[in-house]
MIDO-919841 format. One record per residue: residue in one letter; x, y, z of N, C-alpha, C in turn. Coordinates in steps of 0.1 Angstrom, whole numbers. Atoms other than C-alpha are relative to their C-alpha. Layout:
// MIDO-919841
+------+-------+-------+-------+-------+-------+-------+-------+-------+-------+
! type !   nxx !   nyy !   nzz !  caxx !  cayy !  cazz !   cxx !   cyy !   czz !
+------+-------+-------+-------+-------+-------+-------+-------+-------+-------+
!    A !     X !     Y !     Z !     X !     Y !     Z !     X !     Y !     Z !
...
+------+-------+-------+-------+-------+-------+-------+-------+-------+-------+
This chain:
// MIDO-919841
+------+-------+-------+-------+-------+-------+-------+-------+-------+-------+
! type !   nxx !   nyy !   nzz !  caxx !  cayy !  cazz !   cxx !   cyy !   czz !
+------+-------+-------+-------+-------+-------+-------+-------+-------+-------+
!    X !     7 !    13 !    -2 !    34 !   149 !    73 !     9 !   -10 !     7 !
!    X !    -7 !     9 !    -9 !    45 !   124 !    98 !    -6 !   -12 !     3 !
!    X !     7 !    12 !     6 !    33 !    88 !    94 !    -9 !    -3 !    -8 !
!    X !    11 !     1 !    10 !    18 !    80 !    61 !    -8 !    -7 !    -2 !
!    X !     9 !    14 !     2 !    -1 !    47 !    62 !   -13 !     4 !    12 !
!    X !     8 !     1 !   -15 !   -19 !    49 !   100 !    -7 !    17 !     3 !
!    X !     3 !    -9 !   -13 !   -24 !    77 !   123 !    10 !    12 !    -8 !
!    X !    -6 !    -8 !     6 !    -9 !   109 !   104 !     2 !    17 !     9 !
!    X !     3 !   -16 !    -9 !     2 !   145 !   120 !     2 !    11 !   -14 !
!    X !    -5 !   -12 !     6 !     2 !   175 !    96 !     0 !    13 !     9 !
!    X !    -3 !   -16 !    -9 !    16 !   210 !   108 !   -10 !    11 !    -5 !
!    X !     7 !   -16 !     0 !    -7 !   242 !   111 !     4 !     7 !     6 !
!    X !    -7 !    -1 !    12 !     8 !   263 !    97 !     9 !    -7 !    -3 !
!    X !   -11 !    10 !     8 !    28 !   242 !    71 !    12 !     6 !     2 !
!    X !   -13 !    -2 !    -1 !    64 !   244 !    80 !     5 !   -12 !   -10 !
!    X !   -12 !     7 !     9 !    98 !   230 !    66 !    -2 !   -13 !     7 !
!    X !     0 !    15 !    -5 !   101 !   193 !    72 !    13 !    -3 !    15 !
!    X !   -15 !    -2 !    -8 !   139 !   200 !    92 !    -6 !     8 !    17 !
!    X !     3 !    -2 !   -11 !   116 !   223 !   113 !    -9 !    -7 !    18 !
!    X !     9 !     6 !    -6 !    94 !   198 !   127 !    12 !   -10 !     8 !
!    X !   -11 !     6 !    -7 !   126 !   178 !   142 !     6 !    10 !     7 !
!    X !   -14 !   -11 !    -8 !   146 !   209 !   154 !    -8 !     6 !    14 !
!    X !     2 !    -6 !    -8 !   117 !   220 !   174 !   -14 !    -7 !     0 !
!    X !    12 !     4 !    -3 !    88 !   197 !   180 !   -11 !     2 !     6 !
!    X !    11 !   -12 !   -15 !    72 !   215 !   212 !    -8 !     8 !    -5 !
!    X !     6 !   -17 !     8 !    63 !   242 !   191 !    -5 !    -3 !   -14 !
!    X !     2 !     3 !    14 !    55 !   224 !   157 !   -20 !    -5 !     6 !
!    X !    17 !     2 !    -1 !    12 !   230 !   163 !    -5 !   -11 !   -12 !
!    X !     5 !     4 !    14 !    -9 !   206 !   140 !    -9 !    -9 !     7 !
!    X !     9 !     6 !    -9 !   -33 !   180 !   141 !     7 !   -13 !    -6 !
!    X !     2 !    12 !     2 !   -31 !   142 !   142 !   -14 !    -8 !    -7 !
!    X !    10 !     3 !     9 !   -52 !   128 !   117 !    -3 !   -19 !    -2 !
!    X !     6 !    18 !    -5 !   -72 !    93 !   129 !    -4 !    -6 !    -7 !
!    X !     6 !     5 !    16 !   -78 !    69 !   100 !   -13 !    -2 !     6 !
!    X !    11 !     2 !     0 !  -113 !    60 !    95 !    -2 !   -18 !    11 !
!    X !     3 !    14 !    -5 !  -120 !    23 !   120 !    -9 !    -2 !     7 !
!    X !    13 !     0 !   -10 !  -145 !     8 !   134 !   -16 !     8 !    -3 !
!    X !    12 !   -11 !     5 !  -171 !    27 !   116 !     0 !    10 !     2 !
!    X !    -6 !   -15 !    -7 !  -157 !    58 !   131 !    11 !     9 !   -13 !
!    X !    -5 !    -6 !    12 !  -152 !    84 !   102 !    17 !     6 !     5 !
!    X !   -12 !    -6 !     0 !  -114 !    99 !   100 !    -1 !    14 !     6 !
!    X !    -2 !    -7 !    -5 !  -109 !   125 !   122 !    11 !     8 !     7 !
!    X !   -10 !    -9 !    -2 !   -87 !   153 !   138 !    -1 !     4 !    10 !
!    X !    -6 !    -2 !   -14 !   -70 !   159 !   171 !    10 !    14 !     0 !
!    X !   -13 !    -8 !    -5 !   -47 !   190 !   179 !     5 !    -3 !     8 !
!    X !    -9 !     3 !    -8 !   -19 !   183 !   189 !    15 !     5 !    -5 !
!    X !   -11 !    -8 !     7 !    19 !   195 !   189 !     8 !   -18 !    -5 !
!    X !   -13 !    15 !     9 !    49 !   171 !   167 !     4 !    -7 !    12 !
!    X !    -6 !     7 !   -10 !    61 !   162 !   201 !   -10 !    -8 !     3 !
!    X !    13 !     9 !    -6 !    30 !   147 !   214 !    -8 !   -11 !    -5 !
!    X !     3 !    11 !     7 !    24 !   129 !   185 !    10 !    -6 !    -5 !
!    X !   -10 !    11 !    -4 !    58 !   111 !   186 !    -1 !   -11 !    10 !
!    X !    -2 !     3 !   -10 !    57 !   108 !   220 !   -11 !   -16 !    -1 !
!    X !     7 !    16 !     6 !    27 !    82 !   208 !     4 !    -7 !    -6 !
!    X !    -9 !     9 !     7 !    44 !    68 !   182 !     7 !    -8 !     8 !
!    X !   -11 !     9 !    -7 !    70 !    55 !   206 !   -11 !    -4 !     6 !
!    X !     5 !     7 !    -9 !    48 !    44 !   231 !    -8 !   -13 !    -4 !
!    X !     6 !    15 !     8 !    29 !    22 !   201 !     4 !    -6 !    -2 !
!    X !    -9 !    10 !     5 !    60 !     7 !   194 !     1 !     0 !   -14 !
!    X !    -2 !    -6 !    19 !    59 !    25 !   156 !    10 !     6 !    -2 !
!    X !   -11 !     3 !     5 !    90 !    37 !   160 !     9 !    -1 !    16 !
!    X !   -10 !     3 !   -11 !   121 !    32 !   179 !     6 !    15 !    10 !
!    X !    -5 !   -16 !    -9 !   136 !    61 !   207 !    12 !    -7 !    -1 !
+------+-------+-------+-------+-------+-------+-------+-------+-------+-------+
């Protein structure tokens, strides 16, 4: 699990937490969209990298 409050990514298949940093390209899962705007919570595939690569661009975390 990677951002717990917002916008969340879990891995498919569940890996180690160490592996999701050592190799993010390759860490499959989905991004999980809170519910807003009347728009129920939903799910994206996407790999760990890809949904960093957002993170930083939101200014959620630092590079």
């Amino acid at each position: 699990l990677l951002g717990a409050r917002e916008d969340s990514f879990y891995a498919e298949p569940p890996i180690e937490h160490l592996d999701i940093w050592r190799s993010p390209h390759l860490c499959q899962g989905y991004w999980i969209h809170p519910t807003a705007n009347g728009i129920p919570e939903h799910r994206t595939k996407i790999t760990a990298a890809e949904f960093i690569i957002f993170l930083i661009g939101e200014g959620r975390i630092e590079n």
